[in-house]
C-alpha positions as CSV (number, residue, x, y, z in Angstrom):
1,X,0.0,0.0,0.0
2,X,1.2,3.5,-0.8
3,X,2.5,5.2,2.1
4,X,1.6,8.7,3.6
5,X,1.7,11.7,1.7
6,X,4.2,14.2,2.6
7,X,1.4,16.5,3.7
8,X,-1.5,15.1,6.0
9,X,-4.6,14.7,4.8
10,X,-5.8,17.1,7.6
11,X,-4.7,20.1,5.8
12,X,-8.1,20.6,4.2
13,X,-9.7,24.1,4.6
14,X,-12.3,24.4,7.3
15,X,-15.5,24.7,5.7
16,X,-18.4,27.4,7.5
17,X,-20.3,24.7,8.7
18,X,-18.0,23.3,11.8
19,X,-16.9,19.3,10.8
20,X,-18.4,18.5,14.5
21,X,-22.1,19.7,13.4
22,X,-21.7,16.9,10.4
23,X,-20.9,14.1,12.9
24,X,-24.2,15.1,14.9
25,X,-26.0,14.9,12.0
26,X,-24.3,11.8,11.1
27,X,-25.2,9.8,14.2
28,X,-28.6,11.5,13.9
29,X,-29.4,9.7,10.4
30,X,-28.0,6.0,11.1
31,X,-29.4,6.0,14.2
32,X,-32.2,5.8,12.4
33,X,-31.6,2.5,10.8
34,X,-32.3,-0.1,13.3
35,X,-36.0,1.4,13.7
36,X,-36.4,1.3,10.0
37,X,-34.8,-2.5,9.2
38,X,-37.1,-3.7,11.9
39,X,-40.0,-1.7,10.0
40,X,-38.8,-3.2,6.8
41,X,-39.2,-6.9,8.5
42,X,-40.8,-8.4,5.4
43,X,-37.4,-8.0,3.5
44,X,-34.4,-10.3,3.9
45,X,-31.1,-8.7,4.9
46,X,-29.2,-8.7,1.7
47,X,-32.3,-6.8,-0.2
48,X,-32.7,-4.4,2.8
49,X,-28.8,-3.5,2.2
50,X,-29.3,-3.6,-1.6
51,X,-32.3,-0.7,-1.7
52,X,-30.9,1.2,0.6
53,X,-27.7,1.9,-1.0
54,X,-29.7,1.6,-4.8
55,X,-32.3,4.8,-3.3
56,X,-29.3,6.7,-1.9
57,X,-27.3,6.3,-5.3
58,X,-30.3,7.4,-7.3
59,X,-30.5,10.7,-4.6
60,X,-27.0,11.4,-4.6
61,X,-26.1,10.7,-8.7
62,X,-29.2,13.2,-9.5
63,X,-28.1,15.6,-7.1
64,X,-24.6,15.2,-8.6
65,X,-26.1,15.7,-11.8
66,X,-28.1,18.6,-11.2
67,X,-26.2,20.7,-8.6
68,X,-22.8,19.8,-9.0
69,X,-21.9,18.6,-12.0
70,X,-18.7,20.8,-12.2
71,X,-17.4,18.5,-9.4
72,X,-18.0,15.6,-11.5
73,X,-14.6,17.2,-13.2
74,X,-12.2,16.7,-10.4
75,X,-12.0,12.9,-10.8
76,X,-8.4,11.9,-12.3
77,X,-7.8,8.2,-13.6
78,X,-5.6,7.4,-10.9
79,X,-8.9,7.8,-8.8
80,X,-10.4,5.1,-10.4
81,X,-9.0,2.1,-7.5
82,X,-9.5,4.2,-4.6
83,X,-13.2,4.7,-5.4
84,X,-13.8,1.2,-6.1
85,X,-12.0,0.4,-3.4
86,X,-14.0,2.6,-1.1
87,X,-17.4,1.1,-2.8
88,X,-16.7,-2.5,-2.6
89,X,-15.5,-1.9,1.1
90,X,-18.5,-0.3,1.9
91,X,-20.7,-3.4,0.7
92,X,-18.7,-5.5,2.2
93,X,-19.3,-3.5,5.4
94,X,-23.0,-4.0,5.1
95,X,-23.2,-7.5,3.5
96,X,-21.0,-9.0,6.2
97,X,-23.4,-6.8,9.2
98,X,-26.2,-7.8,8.3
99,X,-25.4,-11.7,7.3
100,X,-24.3,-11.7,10.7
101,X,-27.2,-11.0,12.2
102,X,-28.4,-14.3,11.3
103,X,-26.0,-16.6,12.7
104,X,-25.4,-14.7,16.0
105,X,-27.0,-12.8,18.6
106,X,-27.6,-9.3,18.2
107,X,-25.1,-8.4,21.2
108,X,-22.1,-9.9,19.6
109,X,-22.5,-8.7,16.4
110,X,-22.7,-4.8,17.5
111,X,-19.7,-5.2,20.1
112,X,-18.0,-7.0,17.1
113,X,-19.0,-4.6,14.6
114,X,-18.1,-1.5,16.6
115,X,-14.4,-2.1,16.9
116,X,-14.0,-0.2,13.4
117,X,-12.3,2.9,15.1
118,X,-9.5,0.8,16.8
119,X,-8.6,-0.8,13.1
120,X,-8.0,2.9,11.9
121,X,-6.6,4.0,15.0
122,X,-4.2,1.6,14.4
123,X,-4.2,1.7,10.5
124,X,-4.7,5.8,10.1
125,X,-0.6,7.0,10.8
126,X,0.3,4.3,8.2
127,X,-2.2,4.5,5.8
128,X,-3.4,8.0,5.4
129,X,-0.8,9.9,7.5
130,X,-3.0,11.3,10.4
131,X,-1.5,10.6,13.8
132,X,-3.6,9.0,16.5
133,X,-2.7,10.6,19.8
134,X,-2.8,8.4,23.1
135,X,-6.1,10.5,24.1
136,X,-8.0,9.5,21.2
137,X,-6.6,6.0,21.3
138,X,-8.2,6.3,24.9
139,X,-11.0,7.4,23.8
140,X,-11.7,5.4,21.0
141,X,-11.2,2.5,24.0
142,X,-13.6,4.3,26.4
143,X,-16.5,4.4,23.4
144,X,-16.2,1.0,22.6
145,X,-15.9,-0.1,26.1
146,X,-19.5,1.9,26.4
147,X,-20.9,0.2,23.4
148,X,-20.1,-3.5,24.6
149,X,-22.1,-2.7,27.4
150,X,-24.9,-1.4,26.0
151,X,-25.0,-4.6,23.5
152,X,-24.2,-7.1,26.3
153,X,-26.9,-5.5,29.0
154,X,-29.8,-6.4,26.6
155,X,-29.1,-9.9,25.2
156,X,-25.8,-11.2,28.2
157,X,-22.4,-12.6,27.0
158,X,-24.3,-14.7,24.7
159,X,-21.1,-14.3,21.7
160,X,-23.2,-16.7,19.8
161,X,-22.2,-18.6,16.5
162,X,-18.3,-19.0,15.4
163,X,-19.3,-18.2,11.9
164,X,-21.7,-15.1,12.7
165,X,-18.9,-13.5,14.8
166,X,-16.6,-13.5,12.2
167,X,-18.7,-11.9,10.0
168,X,-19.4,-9.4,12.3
169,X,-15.6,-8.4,12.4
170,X,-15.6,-8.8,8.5
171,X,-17.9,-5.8,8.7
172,X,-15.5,-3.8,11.0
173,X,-12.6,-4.2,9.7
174,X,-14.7,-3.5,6.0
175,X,-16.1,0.0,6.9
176,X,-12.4,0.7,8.6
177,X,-10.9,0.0,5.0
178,X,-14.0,2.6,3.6
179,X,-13.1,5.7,5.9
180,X,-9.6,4.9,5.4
181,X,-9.6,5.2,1.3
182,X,-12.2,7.6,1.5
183,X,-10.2,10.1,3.6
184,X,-7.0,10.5,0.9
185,X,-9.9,11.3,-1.7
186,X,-12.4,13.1,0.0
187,X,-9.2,16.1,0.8
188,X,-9.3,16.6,-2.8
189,X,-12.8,15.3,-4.3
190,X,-16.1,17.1,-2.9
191,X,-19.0,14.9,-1.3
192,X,-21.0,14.6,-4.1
193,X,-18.4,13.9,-6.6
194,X,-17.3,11.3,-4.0
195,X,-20.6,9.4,-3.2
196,X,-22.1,9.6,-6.7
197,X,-19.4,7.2,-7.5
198,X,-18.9,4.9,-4.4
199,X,-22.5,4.4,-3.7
200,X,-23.7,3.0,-6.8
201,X,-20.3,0.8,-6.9
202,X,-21.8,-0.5,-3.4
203,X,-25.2,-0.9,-4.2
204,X,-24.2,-2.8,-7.5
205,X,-22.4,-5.6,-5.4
206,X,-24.9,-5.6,-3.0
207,X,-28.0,-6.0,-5.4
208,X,-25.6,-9.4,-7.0
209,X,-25.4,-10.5,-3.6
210,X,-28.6,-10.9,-3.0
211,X,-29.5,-12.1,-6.7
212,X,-26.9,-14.6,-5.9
213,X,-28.2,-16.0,-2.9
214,X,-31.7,-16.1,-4.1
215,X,-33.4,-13.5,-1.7
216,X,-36.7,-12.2,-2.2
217,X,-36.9,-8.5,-4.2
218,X,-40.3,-8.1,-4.4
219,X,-43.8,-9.0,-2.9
220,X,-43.5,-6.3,0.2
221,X,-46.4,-4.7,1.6
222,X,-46.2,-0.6,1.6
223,X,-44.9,-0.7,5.1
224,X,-42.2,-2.5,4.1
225,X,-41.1,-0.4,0.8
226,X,-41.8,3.0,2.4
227,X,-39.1,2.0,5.2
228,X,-36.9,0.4,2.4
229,X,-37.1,4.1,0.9
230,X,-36.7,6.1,4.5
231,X,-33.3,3.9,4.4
232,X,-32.0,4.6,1.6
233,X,-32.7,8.7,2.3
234,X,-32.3,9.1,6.1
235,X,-29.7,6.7,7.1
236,X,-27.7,6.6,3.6
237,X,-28.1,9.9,2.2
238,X,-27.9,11.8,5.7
239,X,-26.1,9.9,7.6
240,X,-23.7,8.2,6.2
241,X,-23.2,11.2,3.3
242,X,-22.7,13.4,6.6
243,X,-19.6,11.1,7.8
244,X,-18.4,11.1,4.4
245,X,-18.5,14.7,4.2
246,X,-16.8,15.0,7.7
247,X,-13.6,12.8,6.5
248,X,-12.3,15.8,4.6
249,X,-11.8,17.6,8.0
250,X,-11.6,14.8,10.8
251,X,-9.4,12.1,11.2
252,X,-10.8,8.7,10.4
253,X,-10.2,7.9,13.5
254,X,-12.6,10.9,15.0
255,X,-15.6,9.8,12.7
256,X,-15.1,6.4,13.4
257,X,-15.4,7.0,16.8
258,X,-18.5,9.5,17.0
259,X,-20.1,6.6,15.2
260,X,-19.9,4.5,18.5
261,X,-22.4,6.5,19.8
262,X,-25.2,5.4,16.7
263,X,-26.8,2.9,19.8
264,X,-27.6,6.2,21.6
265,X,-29.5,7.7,19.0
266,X,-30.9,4.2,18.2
267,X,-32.5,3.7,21.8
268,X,-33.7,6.7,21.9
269,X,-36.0,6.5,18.6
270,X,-37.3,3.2,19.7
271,X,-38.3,5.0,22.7
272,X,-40.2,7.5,20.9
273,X,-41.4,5.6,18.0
274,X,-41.8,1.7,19.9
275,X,-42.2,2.6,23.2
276,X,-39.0,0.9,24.6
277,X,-37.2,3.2,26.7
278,X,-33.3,2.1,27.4
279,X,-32.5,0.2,30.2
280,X,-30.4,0.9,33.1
281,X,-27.9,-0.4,31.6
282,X,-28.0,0.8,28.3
283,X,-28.2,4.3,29.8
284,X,-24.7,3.6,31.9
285,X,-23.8,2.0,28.6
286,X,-24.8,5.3,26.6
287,X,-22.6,7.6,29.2
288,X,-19.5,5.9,28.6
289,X,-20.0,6.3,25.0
290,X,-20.4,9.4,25.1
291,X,-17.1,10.2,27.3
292,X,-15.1,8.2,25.1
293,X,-16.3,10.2,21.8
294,X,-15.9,13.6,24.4
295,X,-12.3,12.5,24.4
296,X,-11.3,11.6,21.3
297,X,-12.9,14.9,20.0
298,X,-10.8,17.3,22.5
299,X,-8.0,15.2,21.4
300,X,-9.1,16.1,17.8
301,X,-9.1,19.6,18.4
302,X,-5.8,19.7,20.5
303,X,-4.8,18.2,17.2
């Protein structure tokens, strides 16, 4: 792999809007998702990841089309790897989640799945050039620390199948590999010029995927397809465009990190919209997260 450019990545020009308003919003829009896959219950895992990223690539490619089409110019041909790169990782990444969900308990798969920031932390001063300082490796500790126990207080150390486990970690380590090539391009490519390109690369192998394996595509109820569609615009386009759009100011390692605290946003939803408040548990379990994120960010901005 190509080693670190001689100038960080960090040096990209702060924008008006400050980089720690688009992790908010971030965590905001995939917190959404759990809510909206269990509304979409009718549709197997592999399809529920295939709309979702096929809806958001239809959003973000007209967008690109319409509004920003003079971005579409940046791209160079030695883009070309790094952007499928960043797609197929990000497929992976949601392929390997959700598959995983099937072969182990819910709990493992989220502990599992939430060690992504301590791949980059390790990964980030070797593969992109931004330093990880001991604070935000402490942080990044303290947030996953705080999401294990949110995942263990509801289902126990139940770590479930061999099989769905690894899958689980497949889907870390995936989505480390995605903010990881996405943060070299997105200091020179803008957000739409970015995600009009990586999204439908993603939805592409995740619509053969499920072709492959035979799930159902149709024969939903209107439930069903209106959360497929909420997916693909809240937690996609929002959310996960919002990270995206933070890379080209934060450290992978930062966004990674903020993402810990999704569950938060999660419970909080289901409260509202399900009537489940959080547990004792996963309220202590929501805390830590939160002071592990508090961290790395201060160690961020000391950076």
């Amino acid at each position: 792999m190509k080693g670190p450019d001689p100038t960080p990545a960090a040096a990209a020009p702060r924008p008006a809007i400050p980089p720690l308003a688009g992790l908010v919003l971030g965590v905001a829009g995939v917190g959404s998702a759990a809510l909206l896959v269990r509304l979409a219950g009718e549709a197997p895992p592999l399809a529920i990841g295939a709309y979702r990223m096929l809806i958001g690539s239809v959003v973000v490619v007209l967008g690109a089309l319409l509004f920003a089409r003079h971005d579409l110019r940046a791209y160079r041909r030695s883009d070309l790897p790094a952007l499928l790169g960043c797609g197929v990782f990000l497929a992976l990444h949601f392929a390997a989640w959700i598959a995983s969900l099937r072969y182990t308990s819910v709990a493992s798969s989220v502990v599992l799945v939430t060690t992504s920031p301590l791949w980059i932390a390790l990964a980030a001063p070797f593969t992109t050039g931004d330093p990880t300082p001991k604070q935000a490796l402490v942080g990044v500790l303290v947030a996953m620390t705080g999401a294990a126990v949110i995942a263990f207080g509801d289902a126990g150390v139940d770590l479930g199948a061999l099989g769905g486990n690894a899958l689980a970690l497949v889907g870390a380590l995936a989505i480390a590999g995605h903010r990881l090539t996405g943060r070299r391009l997105r200091t020179r490519l803008s957000l739409m010029a970015f995600i009009s390109v990586v999204y439908p690369i993603a939805a592409l192998c995740l619509l053969i995927a499920a072709l492959v394996t035979g799930e159902a595509m149709t024969g939903y109820g209107p439930a069903t397809w209106s959360a497929l569609a909420a997916l693909g615009l809240v937690p996609q386009v929002v959310g996960h465009s919002a990270f995206n759009w933070a890379l080209a100011y934060l450290s992978p390692v930062t966004v990674s990190t903020a993402l810990t605290a999704e569950p938060i946003a999660a419970s909080l939803l289901a409260w509202l919209v399900l009537g489940e408040p959080p547990t004792p548990t996963q309220a202590a379990g929501g805390l830590v997260v939160l002071a592990g994120v508090y961290t790395t960010l201060r160690a961020e901005g000391r950076r």
